[in-house]
Structures are given as structure tokens and as C-alpha cells.
N, CA, C and O atoms as a GROMACS GRO file, in nm:
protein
  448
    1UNK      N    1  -1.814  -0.946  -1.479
    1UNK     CA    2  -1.731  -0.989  -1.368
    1UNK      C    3  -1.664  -1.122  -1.400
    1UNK      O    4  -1.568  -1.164  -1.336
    2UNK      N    5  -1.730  -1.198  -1.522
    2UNK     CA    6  -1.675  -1.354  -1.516
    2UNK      C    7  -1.534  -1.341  -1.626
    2UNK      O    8  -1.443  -1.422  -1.613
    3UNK      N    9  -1.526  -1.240  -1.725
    3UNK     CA   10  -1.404  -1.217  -1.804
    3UNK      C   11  -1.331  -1.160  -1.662
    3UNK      O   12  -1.239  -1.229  -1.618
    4UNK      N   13  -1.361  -1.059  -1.601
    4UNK     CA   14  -1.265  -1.017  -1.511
    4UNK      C   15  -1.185  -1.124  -1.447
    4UNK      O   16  -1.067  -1.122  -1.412
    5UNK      N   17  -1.254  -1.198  -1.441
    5UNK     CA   18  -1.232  -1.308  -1.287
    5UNK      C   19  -1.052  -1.381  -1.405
    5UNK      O   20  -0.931  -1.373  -1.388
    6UNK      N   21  -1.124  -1.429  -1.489
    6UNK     CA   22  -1.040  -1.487  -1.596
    6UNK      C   23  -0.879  -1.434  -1.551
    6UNK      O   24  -0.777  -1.487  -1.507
    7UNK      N   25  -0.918  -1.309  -1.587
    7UNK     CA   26  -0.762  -1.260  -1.583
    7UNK      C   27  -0.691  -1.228  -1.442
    7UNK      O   28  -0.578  -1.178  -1.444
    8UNK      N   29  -0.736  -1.248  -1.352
    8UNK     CA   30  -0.686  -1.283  -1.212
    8UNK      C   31  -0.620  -1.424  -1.172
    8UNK      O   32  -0.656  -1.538  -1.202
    9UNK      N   33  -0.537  -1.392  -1.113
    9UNK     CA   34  -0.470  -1.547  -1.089
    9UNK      C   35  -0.548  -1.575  -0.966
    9UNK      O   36  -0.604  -1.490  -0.896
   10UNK      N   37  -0.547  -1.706  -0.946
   10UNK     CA   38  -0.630  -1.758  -0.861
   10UNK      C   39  -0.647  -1.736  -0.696
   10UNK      O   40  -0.726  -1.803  -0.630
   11UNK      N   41  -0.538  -1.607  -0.626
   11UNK     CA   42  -0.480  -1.570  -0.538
   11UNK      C   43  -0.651  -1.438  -0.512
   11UNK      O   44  -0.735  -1.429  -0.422
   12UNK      N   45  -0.639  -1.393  -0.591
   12UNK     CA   46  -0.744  -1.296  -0.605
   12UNK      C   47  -0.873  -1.352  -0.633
   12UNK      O   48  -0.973  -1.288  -0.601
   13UNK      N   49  -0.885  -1.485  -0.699
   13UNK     CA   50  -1.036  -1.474  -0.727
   13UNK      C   51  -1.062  -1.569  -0.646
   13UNK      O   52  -1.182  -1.595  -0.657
   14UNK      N   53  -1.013  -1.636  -0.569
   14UNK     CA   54  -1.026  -1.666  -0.425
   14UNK      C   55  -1.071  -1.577  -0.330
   14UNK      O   56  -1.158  -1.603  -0.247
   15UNK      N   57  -1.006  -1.458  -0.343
   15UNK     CA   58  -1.025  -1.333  -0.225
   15UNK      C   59  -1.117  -1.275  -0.242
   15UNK      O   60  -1.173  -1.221  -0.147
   16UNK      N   61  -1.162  -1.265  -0.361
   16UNK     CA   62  -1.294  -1.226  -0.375
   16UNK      C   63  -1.444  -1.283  -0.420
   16UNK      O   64  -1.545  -1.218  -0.447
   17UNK      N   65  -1.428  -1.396  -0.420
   17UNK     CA   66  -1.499  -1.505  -0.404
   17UNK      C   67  -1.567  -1.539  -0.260
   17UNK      O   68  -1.684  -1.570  -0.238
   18UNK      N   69  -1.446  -1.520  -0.155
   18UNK     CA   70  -1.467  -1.527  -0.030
   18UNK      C   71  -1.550  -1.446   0.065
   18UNK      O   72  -1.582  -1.484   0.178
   19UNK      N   73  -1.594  -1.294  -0.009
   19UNK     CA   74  -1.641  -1.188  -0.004
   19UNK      C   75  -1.618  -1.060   0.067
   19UNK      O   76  -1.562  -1.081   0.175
   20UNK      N   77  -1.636  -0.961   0.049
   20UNK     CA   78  -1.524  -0.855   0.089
   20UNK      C   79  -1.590  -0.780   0.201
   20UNK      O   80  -1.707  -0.742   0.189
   21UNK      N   81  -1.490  -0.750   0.353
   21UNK     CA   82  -1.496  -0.747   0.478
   21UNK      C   83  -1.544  -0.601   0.431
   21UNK      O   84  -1.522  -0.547   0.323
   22UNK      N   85  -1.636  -0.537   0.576
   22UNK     CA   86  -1.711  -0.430   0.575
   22UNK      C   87  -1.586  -0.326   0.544
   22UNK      O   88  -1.609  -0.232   0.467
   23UNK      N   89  -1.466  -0.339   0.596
   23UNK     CA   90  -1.381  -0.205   0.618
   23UNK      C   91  -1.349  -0.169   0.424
   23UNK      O   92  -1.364  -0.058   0.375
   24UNK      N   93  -1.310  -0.278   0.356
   24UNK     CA   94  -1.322  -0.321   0.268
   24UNK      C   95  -1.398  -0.235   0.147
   24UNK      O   96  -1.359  -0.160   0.058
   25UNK      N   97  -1.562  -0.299   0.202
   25UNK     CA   98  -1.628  -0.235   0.126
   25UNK      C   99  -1.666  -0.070   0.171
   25UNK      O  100  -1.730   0.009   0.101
   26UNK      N  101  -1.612  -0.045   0.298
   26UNK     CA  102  -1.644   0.133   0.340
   26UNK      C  103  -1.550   0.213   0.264
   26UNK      O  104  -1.568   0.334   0.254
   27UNK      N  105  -1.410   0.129   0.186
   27UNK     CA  106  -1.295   0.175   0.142
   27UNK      C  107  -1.336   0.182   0.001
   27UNK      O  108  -1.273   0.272  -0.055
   28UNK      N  109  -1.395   0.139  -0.056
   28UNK     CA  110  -1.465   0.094  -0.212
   28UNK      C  111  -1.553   0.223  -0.230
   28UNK      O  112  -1.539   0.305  -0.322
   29UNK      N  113  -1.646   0.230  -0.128
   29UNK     CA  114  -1.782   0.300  -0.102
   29UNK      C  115  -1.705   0.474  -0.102
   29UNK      O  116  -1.759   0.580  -0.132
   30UNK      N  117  -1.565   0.450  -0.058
   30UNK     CA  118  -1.538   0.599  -0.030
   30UNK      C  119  -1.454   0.664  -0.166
   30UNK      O  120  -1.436   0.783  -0.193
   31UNK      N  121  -1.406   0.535  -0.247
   31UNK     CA  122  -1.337   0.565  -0.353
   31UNK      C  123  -1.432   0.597  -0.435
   31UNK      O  124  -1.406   0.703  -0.492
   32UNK      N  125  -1.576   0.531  -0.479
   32UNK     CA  126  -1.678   0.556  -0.568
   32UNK      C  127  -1.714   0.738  -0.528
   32UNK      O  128  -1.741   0.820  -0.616
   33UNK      N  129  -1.707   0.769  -0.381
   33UNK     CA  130  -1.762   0.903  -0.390
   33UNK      C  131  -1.664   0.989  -0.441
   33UNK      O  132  -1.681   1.093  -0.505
   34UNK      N  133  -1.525   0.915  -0.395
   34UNK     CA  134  -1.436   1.017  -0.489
   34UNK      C  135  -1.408   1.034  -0.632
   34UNK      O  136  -1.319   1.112  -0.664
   35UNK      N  137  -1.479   0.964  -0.728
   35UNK     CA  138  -1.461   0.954  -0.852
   35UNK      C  139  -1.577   1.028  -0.873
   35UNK      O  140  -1.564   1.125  -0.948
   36UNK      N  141  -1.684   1.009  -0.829
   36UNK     CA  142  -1.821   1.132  -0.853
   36UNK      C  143  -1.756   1.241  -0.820
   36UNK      O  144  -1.823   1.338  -0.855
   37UNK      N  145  -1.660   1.272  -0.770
   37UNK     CA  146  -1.589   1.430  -0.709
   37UNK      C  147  -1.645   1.497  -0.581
   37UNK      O  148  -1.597   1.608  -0.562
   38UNK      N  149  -1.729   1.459  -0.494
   38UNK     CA  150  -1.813   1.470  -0.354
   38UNK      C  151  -1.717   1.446  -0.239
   38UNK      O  152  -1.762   1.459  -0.126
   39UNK      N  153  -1.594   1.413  -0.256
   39UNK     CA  154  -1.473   1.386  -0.116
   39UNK      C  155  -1.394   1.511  -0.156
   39UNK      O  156  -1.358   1.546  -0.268
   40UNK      N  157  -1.379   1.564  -0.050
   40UNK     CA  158  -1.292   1.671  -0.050
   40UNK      C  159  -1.166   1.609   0.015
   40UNK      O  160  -1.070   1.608  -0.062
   41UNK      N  161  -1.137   1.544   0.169
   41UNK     CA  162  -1.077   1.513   0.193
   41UNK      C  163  -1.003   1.407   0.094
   41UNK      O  164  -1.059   1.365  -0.007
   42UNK      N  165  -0.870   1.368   0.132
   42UNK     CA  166  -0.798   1.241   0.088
   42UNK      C  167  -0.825   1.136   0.148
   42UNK      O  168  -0.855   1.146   0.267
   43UNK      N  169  -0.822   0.975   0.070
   43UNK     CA  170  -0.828   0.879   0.102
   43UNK      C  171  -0.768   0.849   0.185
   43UNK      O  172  -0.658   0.887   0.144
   44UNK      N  173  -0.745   0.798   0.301
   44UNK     CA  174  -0.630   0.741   0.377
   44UNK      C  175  -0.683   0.582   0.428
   44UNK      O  176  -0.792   0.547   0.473
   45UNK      N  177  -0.583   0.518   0.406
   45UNK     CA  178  -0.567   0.386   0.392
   45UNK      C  179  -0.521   0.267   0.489
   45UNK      O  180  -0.399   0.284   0.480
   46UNK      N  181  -0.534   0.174   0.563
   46UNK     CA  182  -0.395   0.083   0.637
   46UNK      C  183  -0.459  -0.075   0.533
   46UNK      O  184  -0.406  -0.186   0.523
   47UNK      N  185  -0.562  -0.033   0.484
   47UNK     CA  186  -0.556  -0.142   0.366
   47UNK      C  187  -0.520  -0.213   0.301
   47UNK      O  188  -0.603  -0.259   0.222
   48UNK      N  189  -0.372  -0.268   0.292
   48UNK     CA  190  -0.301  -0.335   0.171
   48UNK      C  191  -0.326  -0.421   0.071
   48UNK      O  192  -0.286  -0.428  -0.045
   49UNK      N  193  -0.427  -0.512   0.166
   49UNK     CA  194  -0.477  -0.604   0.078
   49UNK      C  195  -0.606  -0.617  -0.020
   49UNK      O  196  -0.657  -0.716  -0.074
   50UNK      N  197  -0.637  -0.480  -0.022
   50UNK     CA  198  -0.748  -0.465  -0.145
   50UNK      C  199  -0.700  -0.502  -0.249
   50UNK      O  200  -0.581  -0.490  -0.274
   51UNK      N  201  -0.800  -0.562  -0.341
   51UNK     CA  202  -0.722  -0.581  -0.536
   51UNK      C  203  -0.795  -0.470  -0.559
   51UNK      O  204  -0.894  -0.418  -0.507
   52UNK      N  205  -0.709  -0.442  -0.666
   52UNK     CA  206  -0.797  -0.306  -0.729
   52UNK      C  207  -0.875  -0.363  -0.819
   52UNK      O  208  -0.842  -0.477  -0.852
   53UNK      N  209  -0.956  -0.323  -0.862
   53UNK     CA  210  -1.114  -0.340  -0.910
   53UNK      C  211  -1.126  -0.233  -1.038
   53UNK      O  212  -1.074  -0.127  -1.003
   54UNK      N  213  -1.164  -0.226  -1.139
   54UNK     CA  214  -1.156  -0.164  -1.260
   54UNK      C  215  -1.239   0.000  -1.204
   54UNK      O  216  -1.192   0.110  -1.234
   55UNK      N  217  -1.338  -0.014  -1.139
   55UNK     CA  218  -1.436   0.083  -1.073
   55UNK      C  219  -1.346   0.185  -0.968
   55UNK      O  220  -1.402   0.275  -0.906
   56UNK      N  221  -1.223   0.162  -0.959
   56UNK     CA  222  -1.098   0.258  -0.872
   56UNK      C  223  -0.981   0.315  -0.937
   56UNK      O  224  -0.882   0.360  -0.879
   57UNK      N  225  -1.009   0.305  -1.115
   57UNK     CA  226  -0.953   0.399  -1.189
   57UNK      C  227  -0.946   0.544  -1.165
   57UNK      O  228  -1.051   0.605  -1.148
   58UNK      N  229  -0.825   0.610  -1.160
   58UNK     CA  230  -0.840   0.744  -1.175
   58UNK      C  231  -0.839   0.825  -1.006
   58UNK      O  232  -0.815   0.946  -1.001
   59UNK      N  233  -0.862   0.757  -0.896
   59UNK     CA  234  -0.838   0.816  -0.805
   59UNK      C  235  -0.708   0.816  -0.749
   59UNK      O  236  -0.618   0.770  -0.820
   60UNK      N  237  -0.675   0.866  -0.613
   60UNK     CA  238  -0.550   0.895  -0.615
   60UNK      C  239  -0.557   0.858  -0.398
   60UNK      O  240  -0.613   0.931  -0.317
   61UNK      N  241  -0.510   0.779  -0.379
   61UNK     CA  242  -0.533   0.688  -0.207
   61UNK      C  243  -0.421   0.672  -0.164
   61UNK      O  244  -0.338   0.603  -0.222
   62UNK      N  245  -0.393   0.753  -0.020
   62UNK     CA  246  -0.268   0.730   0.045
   62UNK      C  247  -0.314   0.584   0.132
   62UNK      O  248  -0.415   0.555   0.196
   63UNK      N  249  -0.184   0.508   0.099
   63UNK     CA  250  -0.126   0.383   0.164
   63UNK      C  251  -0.080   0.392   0.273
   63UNK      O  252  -0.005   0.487   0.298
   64UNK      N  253  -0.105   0.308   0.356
   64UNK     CA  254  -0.010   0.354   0.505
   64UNK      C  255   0.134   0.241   0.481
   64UNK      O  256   0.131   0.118   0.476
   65UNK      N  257   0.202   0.295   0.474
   65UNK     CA  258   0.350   0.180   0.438
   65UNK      C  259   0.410   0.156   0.600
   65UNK      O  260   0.515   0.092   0.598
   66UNK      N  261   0.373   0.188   0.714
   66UNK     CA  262   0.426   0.149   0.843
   66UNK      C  263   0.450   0.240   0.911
   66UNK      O  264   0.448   0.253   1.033
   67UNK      N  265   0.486   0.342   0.786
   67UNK     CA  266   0.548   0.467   0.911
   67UNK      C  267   0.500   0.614   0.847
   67UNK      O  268   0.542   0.713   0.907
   68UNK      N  269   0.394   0.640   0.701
   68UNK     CA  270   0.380   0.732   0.690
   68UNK      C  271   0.264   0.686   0.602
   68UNK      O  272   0.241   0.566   0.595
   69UNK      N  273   0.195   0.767   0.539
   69UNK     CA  274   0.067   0.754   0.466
   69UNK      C  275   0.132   0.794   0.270
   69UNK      O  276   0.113   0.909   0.229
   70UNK      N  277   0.213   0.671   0.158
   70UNK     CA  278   0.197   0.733   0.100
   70UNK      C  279   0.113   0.720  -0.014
   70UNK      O  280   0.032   0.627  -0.007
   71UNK      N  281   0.110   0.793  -0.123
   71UNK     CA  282   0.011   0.844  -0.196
   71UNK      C  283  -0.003   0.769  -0.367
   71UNK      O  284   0.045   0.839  -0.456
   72UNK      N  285  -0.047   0.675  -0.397
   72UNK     CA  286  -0.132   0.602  -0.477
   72UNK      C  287  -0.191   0.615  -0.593
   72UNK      O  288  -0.312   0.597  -0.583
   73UNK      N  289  -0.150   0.641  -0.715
   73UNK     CA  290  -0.255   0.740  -0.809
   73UNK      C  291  -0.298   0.574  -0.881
   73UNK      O  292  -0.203   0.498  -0.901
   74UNK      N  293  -0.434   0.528  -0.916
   74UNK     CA  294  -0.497   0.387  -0.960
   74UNK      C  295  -0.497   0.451  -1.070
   74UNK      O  296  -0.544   0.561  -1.100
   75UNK      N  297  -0.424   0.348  -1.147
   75UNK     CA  298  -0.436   0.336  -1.304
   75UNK      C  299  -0.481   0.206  -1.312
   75UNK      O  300  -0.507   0.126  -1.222
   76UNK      N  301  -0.489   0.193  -1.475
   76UNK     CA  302  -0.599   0.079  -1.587
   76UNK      C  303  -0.485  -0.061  -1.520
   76UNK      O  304  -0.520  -0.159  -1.454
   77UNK      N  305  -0.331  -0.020  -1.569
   77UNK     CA  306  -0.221  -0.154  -1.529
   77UNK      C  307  -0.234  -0.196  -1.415
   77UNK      O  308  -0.200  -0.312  -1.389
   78UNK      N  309  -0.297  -0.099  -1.302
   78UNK     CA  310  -0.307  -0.205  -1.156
   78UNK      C  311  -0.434  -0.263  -1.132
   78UNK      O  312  -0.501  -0.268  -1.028
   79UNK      N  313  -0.457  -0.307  -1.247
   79UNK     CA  314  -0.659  -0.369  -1.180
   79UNK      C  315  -0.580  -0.544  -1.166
   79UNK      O  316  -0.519  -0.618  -1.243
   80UNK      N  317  -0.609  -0.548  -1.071
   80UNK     CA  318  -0.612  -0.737  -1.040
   80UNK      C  319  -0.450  -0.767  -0.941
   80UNK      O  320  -0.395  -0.874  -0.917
   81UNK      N  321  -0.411  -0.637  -0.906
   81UNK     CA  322  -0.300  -0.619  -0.826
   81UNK      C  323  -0.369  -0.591  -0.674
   81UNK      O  324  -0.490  -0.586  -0.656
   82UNK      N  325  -0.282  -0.576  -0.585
   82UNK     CA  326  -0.291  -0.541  -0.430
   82UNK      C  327  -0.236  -0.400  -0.416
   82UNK      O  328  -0.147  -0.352  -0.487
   83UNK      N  329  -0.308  -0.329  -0.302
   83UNK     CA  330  -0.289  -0.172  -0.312
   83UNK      C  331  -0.136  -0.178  -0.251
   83UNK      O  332  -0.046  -0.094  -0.264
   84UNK      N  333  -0.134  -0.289  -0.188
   84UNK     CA  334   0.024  -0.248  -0.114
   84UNK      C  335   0.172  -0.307  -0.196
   84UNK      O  336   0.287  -0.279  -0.162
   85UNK      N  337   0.128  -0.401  -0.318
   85UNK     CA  338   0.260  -0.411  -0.409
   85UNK      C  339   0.309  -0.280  -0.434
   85UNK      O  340   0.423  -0.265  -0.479
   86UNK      N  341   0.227  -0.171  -0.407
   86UNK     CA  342   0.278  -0.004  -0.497
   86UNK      C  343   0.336   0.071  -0.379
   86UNK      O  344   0.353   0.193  -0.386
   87UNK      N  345   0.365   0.002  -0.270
   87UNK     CA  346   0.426   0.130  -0.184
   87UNK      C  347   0.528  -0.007  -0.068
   87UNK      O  348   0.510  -0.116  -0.012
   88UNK      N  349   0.636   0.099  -0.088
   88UNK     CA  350   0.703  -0.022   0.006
   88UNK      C  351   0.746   0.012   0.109
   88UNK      O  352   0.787   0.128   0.107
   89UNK      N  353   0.759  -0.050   0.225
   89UNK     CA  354   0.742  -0.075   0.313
   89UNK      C  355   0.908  -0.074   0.427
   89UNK      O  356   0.922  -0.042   0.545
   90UNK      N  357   0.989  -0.116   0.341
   90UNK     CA  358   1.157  -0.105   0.415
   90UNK      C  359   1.199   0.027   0.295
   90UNK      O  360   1.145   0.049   0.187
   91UNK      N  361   1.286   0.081   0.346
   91UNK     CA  362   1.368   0.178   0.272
   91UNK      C  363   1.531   0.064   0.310
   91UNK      O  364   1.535  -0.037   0.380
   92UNK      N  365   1.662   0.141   0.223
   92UNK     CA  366   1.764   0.114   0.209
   92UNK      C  367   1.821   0.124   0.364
   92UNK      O  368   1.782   0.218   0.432
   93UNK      N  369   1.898   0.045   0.412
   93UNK     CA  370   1.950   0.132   0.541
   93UNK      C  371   2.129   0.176   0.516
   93UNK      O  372   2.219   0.110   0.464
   94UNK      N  373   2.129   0.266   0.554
   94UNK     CA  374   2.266   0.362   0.529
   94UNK      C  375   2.352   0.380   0.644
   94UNK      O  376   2.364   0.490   0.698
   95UNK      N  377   2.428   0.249   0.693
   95UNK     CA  378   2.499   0.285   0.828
   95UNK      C  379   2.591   0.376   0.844
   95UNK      O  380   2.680   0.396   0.762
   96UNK      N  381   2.573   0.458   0.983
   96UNK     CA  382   2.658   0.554   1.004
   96UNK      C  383   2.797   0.470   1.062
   96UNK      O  384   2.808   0.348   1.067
   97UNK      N  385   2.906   0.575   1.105
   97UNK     CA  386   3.019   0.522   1.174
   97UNK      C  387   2.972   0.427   1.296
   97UNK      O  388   2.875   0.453   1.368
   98UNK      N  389   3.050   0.321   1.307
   98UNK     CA  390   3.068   0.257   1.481
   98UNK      C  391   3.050   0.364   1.563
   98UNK      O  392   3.091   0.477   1.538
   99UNK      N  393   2.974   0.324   1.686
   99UNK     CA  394   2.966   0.444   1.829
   99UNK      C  395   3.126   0.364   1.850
   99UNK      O  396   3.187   0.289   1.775
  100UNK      N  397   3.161   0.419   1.987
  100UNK     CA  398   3.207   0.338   2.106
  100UNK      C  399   3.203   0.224   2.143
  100UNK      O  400   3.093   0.197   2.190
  101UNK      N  401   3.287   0.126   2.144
  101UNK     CA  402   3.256   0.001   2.208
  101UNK      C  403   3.176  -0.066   2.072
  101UNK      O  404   3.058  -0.100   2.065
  102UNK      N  405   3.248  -0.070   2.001
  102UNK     CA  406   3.141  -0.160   1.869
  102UNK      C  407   3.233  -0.270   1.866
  102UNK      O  408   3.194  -0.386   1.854
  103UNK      N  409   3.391  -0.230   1.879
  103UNK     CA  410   3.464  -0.330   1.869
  103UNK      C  411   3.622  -0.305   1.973
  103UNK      O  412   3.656  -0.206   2.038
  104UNK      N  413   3.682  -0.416   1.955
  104UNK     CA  414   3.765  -0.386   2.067
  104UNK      C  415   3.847  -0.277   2.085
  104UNK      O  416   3.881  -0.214   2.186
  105UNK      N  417   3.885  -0.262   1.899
  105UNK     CA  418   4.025  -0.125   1.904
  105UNK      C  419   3.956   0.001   1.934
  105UNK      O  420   4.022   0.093   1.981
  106UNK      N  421   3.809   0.018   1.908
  106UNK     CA  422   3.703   0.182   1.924
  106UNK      C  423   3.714   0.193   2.095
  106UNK      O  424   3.697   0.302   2.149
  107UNK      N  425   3.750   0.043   2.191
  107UNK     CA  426   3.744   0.084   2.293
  107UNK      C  427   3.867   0.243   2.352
  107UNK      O  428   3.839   0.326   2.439
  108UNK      N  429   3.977   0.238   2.279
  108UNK     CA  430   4.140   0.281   2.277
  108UNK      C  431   4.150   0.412   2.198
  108UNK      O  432   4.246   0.489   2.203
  109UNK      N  433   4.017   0.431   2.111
  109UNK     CA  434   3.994   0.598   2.082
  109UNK      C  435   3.962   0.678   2.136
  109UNK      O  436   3.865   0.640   2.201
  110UNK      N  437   3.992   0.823   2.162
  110UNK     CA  438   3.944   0.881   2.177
  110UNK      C  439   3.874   0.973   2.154
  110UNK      O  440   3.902   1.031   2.049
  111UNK      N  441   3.730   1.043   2.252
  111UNK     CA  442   3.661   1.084   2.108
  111UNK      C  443   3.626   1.180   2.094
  111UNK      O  444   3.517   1.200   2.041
  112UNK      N  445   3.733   1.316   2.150
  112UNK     CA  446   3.798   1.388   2.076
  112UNK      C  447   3.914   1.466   2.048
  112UNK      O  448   3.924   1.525   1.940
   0.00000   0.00000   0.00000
């Protein structure tokens, strides 16, 4: 754990230093059964701020991003990261046309 700690920036080994909240460790506790292969169901998550931990290789945990649950596969490159840098949270927004009344001349259209 003390090489681990090393390679964490100090954001994380603060956070886990501090010691990790029950929901936390029920989320840890449920990933370990899924790597023994004993969860049938999927992980589901509102978690973000877990670091991943070398011991959460290989499973696969839906994220809740705000508005849907998505899906997570833990690899070796995300140990000492946060579960929620991997799923984001705003999409692009793509405006449609002005309604009515957006501006003065849309008042003088008609609409159809």
C-alpha cells in the first residue's frame, strides 16, 4: 500500500488516508464479489468519487452521469483515478430553430 500511495498525487492519498465511508466500502465489497464471479446482477453506481484501487481490475460498473447509468469497464491505466473522470456528465447542446417571439422580426412570421 506504501509504493501505491507514492504514485497518487496527494488529492487521493489524502482521501484515503481519511478513511473510506460505509457506502464506499459496500461498493468495494460488491466489486470483490464480482471479480470472484458470484454477482449476477450489474454494478450500479451514484459514486463518483471512488479512486480506483488496483483490487477493481477487470470488472465492468455502471456510473450514474445525472441522467442515465453508464457503463465502466476498470482497467490497470485507471488505478489512482476517480470513477467519474470516465463518464461525463454534459453532452454537446445542438440548438434547434428560434420558437416565436425569440426576437422582434419572428414576432411578423407566420407560422404557416
Amino acid at each position: 500500500m506504501d509504493r501505491l500511495f507514492e504514485t497518487f498525487n496527494s488529492r487521493q492519498r489524502r482521501s484515503l488516508t481519511r478513511g473510506i465511508t460505509d457506502g464506499k466500502r459496500k461498493l468495494i465489497a460488491e466489486i470483490k464479489q464480482a471479480r470472484a464471479g458470484n454477482l449476477k446482477t450489474p454494478i450500479k453506481t451514484h459514486l463518483r468519487d471512488l479512486i480506483i484501487l488496483p483490487n477493481m481490475t477487470g470488472v465492468t460498473v455502471n456510473v450514474f452521469s445525472g441522467k442515465e447509468f453508464v457503463p465502466v469497464n476498470i482497467r490497470t491505466e485507471m488505478i489512482g483515478h476517480y470513477l467519474g473522470e470516465y463518464v461525463i456528465t454534459n453532452k454537446k447542446v445542438s440548438h434547434g430553430a428560434p420558437g416565436v417571439g425569440a426576437s422582434r422580426s419572428s414576432l411578423y412570421v407566420p407560422l404557416k
